[in-house]
C-alpha positions in Angstrom: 106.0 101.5 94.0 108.3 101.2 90.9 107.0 100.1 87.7 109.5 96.6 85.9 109.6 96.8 82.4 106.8 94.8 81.6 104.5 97.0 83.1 105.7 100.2 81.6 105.2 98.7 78.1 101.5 97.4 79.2 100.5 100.7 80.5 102.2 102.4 77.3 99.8 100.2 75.0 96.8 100.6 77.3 97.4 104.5 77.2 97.4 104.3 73.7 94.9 102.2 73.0 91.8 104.2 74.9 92.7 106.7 71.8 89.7 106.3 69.0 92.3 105.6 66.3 95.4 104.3 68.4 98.4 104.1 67.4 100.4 101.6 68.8 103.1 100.8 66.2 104.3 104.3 66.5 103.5 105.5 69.9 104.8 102.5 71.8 108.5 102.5 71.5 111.6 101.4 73.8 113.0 104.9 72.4 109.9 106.7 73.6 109.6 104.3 77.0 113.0 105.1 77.9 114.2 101.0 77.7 116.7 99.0 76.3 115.5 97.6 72.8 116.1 93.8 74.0 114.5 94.9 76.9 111.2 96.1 75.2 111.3 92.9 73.1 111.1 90.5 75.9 108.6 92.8 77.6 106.0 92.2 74.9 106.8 88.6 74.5 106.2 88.3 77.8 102.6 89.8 77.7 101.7 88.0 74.7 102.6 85.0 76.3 100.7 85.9 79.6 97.7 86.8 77.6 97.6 90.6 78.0 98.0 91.9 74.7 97.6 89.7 71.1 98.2 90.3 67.2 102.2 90.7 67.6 104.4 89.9 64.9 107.2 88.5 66.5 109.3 86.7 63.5 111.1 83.9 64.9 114.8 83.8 64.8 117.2 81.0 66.3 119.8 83.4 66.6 117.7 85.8 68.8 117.0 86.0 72.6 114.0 83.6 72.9 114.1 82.6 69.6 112.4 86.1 68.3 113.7 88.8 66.0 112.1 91.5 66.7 108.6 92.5 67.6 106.6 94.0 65.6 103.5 96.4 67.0 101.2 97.1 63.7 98.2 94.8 65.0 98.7 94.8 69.2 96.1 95.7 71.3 94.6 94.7 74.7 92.9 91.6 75.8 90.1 91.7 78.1 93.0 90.3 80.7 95.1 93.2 79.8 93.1 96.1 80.5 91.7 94.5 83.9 95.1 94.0 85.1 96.2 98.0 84.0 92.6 98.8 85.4 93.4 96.9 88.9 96.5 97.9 89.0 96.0 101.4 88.6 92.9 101.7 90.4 91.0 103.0 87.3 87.1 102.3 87.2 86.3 100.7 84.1 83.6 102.8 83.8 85.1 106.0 83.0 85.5 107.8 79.8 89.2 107.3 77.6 90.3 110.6 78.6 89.6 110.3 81.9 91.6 106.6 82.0 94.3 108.4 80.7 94.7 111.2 83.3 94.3 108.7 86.1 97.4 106.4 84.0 99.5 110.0 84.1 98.5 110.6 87.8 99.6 107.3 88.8 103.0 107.4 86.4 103.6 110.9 87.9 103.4 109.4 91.5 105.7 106.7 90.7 108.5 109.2 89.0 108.2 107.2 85.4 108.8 110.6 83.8 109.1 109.2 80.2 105.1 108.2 80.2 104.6 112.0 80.5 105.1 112.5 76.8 102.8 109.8 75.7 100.4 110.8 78.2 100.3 114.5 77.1 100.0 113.6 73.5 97.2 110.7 73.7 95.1 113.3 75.9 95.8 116.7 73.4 94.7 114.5 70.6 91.3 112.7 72.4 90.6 116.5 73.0 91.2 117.4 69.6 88.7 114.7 68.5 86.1 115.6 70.7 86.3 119.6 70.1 86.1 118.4 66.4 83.1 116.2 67.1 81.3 118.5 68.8 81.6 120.9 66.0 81.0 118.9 63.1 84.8 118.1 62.0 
């Protein structure tokens, strides 16, 4: 299976996103996705406008490809449609913990040879285990 650039950007933000504190603004990049910038704009229009993701800033601009700017990823996160589609897509039981999403995410990207979610992957999972050694010892 081979992942269109929609869904590389979806599965970015849902990685992201089973972090306590995510991060999307800064973790979710066409730089770090390995896409074209107009490419990753049109991605997330799309998935606002299909109902998977809400609270983008998307400017509006006459002058730009589908009248937008640029977008802007300080307030995204999932909708309920969002993560059921990453979930069904993925095969991921919606009952397991964040960390455990997130290794089946980098299980599924590794089978599919999308080599630039390995970086978001390793760092989402270092930092949930981070937070829980530092929960479990009082930090």
């Amino acid at each position: 299976m081979k992942l269109d650039t929609k869904q590389k950007v979806l599965i970015a933000i849902y990685t992201e996103y089973q972090r306590d504190i995510p991060n999307i603004k800064e973790e979710v990049t066409y730089q770090k996705l390995g896409i074209g910038a107009e490419e990753f704009k049109i991605a997330v229009i799309k998935l606002e406008n299909e109902l998977l993701i809400t609270g983008t800033n998307m400017p509006s601009s006459k002058a730009h490809t589908w009248g937008v700017f640029c977008v802007m990823l300080d307030k995204t996160r999932m909708t309920p449609y969002g993560i059921e589609y990453v979930e069904n897509k993925l095969g991921i039981d919606k009952t397991l913990s964040g960390i455990d999403k997130v290794k089946k995410v980098g299980e599924k990207c590794a089978t599919w040879g999308w080599n630039e979610s390995k970086d978001i992957i390793v760092k989402v999972l270092s930092e949930m285990g981070k937070h829980g050694i530092d929960k479990a010892f009082g930090g």
